[in-house]
mmCIF file as gemmi writes it, N, C-alpha and C atoms, coordinates in Angstrom:
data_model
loop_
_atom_site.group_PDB
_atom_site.id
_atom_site.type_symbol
_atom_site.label_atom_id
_atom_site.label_alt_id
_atom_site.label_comp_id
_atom_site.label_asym_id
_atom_site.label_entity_id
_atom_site.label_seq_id
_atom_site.pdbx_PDB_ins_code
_atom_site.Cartn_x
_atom_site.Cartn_y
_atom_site.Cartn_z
_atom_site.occupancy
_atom_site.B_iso_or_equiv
_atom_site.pdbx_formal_charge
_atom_site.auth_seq_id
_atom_site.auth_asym_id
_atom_site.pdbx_PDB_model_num
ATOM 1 N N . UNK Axp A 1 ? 50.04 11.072 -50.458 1 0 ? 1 A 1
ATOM 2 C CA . UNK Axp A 1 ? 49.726 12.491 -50.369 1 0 ? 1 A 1
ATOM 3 C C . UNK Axp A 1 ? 49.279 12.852 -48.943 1 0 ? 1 A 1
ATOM 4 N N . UNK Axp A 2 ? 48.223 12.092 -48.332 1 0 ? 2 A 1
ATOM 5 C CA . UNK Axp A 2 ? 47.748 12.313 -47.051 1 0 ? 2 A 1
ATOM 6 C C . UNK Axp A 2 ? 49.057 11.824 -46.197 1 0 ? 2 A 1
ATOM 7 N N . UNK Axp A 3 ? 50.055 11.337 -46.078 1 0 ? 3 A 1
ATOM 8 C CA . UNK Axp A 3 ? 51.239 11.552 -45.149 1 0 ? 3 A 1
ATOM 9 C C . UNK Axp A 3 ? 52.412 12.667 -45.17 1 0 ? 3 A 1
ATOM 10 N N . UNK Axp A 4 ? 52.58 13.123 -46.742 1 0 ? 4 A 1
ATOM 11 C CA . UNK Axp A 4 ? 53.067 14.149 -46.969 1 0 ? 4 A 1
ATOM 12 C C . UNK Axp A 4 ? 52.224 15.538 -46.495 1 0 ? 4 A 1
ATOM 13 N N . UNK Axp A 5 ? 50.912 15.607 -46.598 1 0 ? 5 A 1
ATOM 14 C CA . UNK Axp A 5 ? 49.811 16.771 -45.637 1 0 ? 5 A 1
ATOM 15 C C . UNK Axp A 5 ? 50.38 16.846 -44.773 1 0 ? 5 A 1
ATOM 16 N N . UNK Axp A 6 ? 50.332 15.515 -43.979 1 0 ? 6 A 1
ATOM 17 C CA . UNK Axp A 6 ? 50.563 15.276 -42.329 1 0 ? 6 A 1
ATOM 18 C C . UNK Axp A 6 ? 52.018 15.785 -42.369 1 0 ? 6 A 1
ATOM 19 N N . UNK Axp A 7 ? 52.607 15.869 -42.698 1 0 ? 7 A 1
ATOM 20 C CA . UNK Axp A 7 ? 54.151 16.18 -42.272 1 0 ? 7 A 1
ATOM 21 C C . UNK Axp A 7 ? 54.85 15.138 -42.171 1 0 ? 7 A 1
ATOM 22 N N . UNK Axp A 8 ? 54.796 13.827 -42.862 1 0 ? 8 A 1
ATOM 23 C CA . UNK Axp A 8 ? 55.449 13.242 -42.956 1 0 ? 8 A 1
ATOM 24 C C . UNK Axp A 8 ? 56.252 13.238 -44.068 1 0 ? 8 A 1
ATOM 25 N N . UNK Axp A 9 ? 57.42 12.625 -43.986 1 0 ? 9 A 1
ATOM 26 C CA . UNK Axp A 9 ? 58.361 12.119 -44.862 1 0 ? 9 A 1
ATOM 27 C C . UNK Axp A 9 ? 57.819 10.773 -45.492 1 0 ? 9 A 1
ATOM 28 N N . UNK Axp A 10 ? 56.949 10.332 -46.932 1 0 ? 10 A 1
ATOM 29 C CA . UNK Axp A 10 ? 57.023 8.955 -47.282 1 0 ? 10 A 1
ATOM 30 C C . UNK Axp A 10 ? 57.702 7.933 -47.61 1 0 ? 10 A 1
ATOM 31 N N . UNK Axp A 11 ? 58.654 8.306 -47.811 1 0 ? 11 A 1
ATOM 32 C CA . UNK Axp A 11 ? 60.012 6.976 -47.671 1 0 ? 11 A 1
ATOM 33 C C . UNK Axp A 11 ? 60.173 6.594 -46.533 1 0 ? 11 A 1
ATOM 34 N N . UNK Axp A 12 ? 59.772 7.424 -44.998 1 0 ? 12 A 1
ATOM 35 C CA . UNK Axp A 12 ? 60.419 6.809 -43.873 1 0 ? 12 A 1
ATOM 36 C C . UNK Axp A 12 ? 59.521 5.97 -43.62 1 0 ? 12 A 1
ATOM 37 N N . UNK Axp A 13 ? 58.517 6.279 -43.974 1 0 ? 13 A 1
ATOM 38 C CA . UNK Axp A 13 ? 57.583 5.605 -43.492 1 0 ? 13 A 1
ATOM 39 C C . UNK Axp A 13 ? 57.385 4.454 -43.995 1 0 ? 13 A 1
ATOM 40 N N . UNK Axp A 14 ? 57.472 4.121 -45.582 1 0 ? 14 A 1
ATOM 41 C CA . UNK Axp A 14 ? 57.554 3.236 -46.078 1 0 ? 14 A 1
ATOM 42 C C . UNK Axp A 14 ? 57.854 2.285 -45.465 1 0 ? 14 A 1
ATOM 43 N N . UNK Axp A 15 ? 59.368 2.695 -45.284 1 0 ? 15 A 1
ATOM 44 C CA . UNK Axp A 15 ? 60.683 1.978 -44.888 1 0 ? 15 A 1
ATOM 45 C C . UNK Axp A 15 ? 60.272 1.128 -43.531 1 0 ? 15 A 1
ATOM 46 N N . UNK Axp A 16 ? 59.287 1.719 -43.042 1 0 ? 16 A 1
ATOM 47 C CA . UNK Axp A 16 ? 59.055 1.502 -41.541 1 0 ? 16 A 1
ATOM 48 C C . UNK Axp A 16 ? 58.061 -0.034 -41.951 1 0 ? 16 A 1
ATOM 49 N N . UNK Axp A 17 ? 56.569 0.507 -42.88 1 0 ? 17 A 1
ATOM 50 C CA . UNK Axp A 17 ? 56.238 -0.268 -43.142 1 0 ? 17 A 1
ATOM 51 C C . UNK Axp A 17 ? 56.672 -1.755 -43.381 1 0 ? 17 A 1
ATOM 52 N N . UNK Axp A 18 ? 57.383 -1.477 -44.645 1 0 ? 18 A 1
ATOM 53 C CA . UNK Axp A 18 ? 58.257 -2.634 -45.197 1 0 ? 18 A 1
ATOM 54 C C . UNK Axp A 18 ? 58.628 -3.788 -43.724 1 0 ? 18 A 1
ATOM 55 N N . UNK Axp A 19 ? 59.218 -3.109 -43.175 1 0 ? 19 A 1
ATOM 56 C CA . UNK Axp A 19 ? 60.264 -3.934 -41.846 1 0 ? 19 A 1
ATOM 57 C C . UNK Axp A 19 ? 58.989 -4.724 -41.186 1 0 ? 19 A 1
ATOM 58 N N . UNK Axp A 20 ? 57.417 -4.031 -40.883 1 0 ? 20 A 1
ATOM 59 C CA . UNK Axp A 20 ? 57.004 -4.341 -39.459 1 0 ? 20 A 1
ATOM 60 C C . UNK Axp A 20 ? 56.237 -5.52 -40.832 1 0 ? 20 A 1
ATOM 61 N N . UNK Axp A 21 ? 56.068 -5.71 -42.372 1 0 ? 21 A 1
ATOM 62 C CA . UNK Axp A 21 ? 55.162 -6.35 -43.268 1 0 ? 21 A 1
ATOM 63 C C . UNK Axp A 21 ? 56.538 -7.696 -43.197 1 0 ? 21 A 1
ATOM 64 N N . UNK Axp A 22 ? 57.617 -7.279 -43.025 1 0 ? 22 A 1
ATOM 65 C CA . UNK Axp A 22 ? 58.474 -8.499 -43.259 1 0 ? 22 A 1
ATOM 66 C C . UNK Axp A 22 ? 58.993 -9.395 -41.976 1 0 ? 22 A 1
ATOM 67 N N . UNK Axp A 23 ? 58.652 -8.156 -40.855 1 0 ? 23 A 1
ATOM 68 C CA . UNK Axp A 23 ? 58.976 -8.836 -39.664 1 0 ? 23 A 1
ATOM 69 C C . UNK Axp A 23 ? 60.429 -8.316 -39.294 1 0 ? 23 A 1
ATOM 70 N N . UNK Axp A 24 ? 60.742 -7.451 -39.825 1 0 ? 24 A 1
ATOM 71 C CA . UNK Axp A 24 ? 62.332 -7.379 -39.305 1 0 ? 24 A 1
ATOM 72 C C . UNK Axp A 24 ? 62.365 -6.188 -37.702 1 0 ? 24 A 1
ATOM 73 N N . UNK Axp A 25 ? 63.037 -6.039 -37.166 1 0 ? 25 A 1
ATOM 74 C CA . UNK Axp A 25 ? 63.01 -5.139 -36.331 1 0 ? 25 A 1
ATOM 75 C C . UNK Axp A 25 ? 63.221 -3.531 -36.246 1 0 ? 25 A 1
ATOM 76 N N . UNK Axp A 26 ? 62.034 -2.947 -35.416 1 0 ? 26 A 1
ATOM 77 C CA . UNK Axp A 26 ? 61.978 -1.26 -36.099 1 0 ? 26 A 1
ATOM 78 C C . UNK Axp A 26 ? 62.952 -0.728 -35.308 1 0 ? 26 A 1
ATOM 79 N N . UNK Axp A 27 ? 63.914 0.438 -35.801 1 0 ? 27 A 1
ATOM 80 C CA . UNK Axp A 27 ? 64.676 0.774 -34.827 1 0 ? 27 A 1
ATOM 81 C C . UNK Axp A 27 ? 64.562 2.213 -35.322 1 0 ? 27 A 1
ATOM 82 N N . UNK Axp A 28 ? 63.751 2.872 -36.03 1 0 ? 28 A 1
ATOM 83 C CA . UNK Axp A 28 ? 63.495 4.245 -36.309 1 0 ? 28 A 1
ATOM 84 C C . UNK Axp A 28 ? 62.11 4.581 -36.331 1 0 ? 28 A 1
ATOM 85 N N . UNK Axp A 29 ? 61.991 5.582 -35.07 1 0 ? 29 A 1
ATOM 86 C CA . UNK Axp A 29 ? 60.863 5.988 -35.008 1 0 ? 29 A 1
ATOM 87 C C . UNK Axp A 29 ? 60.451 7.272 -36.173 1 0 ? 29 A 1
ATOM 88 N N . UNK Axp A 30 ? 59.404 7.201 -36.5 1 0 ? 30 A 1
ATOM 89 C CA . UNK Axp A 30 ? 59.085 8.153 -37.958 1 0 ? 30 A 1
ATOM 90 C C . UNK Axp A 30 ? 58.196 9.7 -37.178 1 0 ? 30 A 1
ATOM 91 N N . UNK Axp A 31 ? 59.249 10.778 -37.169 1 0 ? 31 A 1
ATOM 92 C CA . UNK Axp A 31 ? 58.09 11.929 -36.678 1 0 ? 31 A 1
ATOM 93 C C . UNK Axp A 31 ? 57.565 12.871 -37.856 1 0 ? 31 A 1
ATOM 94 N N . UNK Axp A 32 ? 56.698 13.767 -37.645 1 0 ? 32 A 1
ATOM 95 C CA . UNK Axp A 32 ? 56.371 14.262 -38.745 1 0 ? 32 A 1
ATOM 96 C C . UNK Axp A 32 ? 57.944 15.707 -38.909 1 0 ? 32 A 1
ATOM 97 N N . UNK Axp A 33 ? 58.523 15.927 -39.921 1 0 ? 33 A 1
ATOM 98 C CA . UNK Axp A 33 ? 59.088 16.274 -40.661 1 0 ? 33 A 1
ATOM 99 C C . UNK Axp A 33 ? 58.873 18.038 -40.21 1 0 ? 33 A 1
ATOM 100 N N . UNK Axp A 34 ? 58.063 18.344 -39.925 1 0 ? 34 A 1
ATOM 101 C CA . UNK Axp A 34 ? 57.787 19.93 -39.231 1 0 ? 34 A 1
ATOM 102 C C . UNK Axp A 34 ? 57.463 20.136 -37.963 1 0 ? 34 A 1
ATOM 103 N N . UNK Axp A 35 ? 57.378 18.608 -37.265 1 0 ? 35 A 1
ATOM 104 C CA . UNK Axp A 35 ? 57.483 18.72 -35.642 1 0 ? 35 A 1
ATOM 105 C C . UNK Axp A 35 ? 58.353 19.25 -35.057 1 0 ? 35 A 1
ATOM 106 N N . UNK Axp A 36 ? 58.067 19.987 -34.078 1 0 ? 36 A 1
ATOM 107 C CA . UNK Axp A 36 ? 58.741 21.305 -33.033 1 0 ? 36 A 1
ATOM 108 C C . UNK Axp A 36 ? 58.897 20.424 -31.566 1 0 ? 36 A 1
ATOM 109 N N . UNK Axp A 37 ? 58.36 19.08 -31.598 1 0 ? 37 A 1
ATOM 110 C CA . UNK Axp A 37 ? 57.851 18.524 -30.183 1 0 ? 37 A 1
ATOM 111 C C . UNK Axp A 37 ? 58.901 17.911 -30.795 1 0 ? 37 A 1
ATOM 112 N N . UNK Axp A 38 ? 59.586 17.426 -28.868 1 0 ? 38 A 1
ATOM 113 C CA . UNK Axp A 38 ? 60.395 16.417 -28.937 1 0 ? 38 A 1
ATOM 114 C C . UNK Axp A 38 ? 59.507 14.995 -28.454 1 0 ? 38 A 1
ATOM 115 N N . UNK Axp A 39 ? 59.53 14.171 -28.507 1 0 ? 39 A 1
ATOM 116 C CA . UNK Axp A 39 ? 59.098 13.006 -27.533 1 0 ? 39 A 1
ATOM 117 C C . UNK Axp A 39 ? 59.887 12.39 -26.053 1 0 ? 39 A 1
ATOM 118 N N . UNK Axp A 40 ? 59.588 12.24 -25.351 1 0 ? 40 A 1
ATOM 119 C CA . UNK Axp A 40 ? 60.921 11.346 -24.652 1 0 ? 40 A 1
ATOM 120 C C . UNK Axp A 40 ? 61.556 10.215 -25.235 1 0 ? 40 A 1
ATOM 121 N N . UNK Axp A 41 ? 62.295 9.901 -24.252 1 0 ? 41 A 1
ATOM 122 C CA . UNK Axp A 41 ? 63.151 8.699 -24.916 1 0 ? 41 A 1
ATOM 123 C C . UNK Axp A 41 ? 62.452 7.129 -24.634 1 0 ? 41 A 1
ATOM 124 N N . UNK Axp A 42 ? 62.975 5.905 -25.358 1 0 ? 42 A 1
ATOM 125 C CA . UNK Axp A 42 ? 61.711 5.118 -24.979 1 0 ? 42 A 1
ATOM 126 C C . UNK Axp A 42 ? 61.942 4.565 -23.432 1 0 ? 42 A 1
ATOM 127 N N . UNK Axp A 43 ? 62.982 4.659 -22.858 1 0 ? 43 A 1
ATOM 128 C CA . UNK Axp A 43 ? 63.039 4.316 -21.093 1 0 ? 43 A 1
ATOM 129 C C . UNK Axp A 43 ? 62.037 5.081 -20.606 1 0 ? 43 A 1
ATOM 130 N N . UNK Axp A 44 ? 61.759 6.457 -21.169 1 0 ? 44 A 1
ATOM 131 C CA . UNK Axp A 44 ? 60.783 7.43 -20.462 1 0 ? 44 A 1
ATOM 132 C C . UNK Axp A 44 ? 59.129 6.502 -20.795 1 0 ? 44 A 1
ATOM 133 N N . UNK Axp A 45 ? 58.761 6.131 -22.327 1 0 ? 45 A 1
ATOM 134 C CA . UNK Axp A 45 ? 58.045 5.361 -22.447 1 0 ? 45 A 1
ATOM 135 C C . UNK Axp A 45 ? 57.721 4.492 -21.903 1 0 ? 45 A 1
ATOM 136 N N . UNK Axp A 46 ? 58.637 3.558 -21.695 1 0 ? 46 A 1
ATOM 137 C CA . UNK Axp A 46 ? 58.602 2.182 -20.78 1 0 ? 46 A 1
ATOM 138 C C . UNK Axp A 46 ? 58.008 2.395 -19.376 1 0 ? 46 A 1
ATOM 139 N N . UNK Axp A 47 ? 58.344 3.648 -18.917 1 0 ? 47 A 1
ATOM 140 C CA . UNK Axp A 47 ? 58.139 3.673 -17.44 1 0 ? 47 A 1
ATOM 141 C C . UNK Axp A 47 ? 56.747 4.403 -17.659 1 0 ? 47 A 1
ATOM 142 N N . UNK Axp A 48 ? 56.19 5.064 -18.254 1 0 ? 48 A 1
ATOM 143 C CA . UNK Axp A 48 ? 54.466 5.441 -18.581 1 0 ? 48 A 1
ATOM 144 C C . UNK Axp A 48 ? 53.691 4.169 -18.596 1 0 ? 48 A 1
ATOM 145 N N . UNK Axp A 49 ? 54.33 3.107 -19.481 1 0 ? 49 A 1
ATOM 146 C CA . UNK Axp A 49 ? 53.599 1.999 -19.67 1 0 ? 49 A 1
ATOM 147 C C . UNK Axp A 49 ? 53.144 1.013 -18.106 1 0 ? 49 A 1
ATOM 148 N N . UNK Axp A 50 ? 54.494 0.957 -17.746 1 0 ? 50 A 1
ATOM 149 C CA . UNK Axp A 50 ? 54.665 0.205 -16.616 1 0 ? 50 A 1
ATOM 150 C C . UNK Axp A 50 ? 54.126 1.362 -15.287 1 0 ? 50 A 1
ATOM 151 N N . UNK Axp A 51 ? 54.021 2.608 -15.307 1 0 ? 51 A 1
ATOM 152 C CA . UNK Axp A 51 ? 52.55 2.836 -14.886 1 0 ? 51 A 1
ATOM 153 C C . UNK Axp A 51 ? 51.21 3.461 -15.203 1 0 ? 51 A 1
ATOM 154 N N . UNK Axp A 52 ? 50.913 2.906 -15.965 1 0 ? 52 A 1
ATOM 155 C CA . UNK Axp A 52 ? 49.503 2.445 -16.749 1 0 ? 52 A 1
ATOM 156 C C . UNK Axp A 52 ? 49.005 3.777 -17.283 1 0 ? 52 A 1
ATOM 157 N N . UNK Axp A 53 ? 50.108 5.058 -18.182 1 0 ? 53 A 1
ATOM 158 C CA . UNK Axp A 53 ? 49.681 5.808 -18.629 1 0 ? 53 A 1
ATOM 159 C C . UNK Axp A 53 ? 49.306 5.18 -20.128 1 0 ? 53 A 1
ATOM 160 N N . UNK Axp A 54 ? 49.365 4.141 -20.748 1 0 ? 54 A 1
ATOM 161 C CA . UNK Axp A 54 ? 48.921 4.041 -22.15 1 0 ? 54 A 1
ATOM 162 C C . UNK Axp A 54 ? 47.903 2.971 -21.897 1 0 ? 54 A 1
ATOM 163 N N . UNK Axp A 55 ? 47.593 2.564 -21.025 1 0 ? 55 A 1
ATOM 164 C CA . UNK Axp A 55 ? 46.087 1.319 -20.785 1 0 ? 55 A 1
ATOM 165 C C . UNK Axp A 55 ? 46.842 0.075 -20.934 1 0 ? 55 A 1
ATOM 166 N N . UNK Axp A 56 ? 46.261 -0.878 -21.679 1 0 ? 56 A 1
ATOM 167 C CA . UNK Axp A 56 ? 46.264 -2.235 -21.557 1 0 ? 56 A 1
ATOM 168 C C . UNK Axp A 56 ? 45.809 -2.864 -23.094 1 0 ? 56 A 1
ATOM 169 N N . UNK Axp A 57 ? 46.897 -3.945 -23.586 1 0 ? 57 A 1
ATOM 170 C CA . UNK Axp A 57 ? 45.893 -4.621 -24.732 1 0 ? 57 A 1
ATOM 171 C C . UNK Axp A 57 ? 46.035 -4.089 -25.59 1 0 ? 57 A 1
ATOM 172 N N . UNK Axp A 58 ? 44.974 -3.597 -26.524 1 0 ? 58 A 1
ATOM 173 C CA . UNK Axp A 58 ? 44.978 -2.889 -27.639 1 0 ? 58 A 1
ATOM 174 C C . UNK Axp A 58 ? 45.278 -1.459 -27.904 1 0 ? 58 A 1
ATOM 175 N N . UNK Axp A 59 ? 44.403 -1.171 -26.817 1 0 ? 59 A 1
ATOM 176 C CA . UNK Axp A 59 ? 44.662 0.156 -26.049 1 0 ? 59 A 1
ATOM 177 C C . UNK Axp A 59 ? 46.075 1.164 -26.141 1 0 ? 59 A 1
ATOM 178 N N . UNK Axp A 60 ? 46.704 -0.096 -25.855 1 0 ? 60 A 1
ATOM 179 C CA . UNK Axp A 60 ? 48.11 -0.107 -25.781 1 0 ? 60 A 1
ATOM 180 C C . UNK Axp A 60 ? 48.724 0.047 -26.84 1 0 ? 60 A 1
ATOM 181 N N . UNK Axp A 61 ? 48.588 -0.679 -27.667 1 0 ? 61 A 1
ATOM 182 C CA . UNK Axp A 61 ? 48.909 -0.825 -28.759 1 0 ? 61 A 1
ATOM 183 C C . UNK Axp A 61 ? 48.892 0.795 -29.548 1 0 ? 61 A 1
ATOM 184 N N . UNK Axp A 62 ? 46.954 0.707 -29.649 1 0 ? 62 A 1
ATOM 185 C CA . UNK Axp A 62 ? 47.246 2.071 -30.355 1 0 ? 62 A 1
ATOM 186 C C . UNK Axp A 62 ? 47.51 3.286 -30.439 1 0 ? 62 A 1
ATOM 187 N N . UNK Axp A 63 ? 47.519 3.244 -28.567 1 0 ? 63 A 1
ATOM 188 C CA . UNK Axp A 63 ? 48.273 4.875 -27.926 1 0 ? 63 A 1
ATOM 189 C C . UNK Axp A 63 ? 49.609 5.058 -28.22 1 0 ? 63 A 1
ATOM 190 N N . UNK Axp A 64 ? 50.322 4.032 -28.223 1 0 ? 64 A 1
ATOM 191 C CA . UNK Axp A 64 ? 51.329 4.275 -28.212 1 0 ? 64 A 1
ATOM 192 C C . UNK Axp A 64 ? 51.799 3.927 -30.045 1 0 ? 64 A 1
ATOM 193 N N . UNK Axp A 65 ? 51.35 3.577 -30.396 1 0 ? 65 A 1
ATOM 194 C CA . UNK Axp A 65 ? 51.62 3.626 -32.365 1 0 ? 65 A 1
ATOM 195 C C . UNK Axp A 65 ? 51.011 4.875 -32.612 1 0 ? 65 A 1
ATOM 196 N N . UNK Axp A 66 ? 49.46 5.858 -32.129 1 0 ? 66 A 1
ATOM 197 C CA . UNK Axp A 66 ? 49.566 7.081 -32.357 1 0 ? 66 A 1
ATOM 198 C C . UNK Axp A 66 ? 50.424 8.385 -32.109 1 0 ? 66 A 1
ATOM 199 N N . UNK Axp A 67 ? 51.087 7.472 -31.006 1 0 ? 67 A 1
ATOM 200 C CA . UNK Axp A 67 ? 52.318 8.762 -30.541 1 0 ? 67 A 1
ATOM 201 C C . UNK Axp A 67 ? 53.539 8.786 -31.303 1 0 ? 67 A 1
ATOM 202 N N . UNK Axp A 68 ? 53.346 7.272 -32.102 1 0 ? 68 A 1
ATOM 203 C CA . UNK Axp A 68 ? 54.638 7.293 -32.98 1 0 ? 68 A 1
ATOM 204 C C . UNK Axp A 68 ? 55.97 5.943 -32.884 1 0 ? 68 A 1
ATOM 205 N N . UNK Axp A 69 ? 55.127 5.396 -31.583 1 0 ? 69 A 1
ATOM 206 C CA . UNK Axp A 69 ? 56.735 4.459 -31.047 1 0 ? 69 A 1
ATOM 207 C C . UNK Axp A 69 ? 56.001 2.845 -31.408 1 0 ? 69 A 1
ATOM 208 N N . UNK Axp A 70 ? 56.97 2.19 -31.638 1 0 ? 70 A 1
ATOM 209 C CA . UNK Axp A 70 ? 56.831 0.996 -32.224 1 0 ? 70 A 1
ATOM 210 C C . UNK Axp A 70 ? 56.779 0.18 -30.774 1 0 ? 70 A 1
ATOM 211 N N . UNK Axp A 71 ? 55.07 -0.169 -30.697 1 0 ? 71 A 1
ATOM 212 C CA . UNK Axp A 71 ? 54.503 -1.205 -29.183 1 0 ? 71 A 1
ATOM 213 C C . UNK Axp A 71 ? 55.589 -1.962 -29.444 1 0 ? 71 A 1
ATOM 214 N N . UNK Axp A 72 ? 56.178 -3.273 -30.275 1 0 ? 72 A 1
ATOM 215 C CA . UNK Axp A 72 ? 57.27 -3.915 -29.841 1 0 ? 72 A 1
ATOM 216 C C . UNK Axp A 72 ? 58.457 -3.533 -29.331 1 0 ? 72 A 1
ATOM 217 N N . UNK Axp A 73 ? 58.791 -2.402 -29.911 1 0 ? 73 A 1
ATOM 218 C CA . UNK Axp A 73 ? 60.039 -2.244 -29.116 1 0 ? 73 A 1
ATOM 219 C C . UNK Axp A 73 ? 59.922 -1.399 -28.044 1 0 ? 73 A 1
ATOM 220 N N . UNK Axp A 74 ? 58.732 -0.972 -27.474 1 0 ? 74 A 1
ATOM 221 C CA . UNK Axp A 74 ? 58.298 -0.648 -26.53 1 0 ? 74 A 1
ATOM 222 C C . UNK Axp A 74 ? 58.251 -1.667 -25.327 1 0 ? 74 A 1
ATOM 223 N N . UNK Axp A 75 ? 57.627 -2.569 -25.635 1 0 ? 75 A 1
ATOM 224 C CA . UNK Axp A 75 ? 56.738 -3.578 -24.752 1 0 ? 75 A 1
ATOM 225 C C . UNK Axp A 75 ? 58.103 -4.764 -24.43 1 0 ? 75 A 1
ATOM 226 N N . UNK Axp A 76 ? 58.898 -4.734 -25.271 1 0 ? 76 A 1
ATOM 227 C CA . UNK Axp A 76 ? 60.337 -5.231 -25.201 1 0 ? 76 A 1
ATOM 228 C C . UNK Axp A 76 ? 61.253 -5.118 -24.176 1 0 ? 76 A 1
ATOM 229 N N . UNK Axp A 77 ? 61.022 -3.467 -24.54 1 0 ? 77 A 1
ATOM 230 C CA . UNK Axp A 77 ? 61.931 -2.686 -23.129 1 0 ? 77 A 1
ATOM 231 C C . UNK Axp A 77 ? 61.377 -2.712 -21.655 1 0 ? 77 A 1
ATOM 232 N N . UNK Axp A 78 ? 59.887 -2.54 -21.758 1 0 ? 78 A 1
ATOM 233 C CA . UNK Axp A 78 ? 58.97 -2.648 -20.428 1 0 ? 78 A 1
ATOM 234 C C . UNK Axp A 78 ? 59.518 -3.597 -19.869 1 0 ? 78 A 1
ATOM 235 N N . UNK Axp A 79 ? 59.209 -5.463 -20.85 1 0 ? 79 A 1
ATOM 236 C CA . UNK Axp A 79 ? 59.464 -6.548 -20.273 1 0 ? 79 A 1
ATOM 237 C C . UNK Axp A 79 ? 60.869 -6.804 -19.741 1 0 ? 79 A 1
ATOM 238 N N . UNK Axp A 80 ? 61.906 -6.179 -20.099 1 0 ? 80 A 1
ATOM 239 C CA . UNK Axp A 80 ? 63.659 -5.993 -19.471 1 0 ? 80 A 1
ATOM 240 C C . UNK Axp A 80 ? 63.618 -5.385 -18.18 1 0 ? 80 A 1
ATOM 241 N N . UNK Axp A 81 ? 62.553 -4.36 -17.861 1 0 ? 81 A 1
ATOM 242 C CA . UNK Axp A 81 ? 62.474 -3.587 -17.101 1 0 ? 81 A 1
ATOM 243 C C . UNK Axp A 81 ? 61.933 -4.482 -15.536 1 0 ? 81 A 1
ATOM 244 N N . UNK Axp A 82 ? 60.925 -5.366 -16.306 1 0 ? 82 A 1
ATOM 245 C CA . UNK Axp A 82 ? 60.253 -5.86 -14.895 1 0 ? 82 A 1
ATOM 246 C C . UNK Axp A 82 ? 60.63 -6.868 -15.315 1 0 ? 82 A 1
């Protein structure tokens, strides 16, 4: 109920769940369902990271899972990058 409030869709999310509880790889980012915002793309991400707009560590972690993008396949792309 509290993700459906939020504007989410609960199946995507599920779905999302499921993958990161089994280990498989995320390749759909989940936005809320009445968002008007676009995000950038994750190259645009990668290059925030790599200069130190989301911090370090955990930090990291949870700035960028509150914005919506999956730190591994984030931190994936960073590491291709450098």
């Amino acid at each position: 109920a509290k993700l459906t409030e939020a504007g989410y869709n609960y199946r995507e999310v599920q779905s999302v769940v499921n993958k990161i509880l089994t280990g498989k790889p995320i390749t759909t980012k989940v936005e809320p369902v009445n968002s008007t915002v676009s995000n950038p793309d994750l190259t645009q991400i990668a290059r925030d990271v790599i200069n130190g707009k989301y911090g370090v560590g955990s930090e990291r972690r949870y700035l960028l899972e509150k914005a919506g993008y999956s730190y591994t396949e984030v931190q994936a792309l960073v590491n291709r990058m450098l």
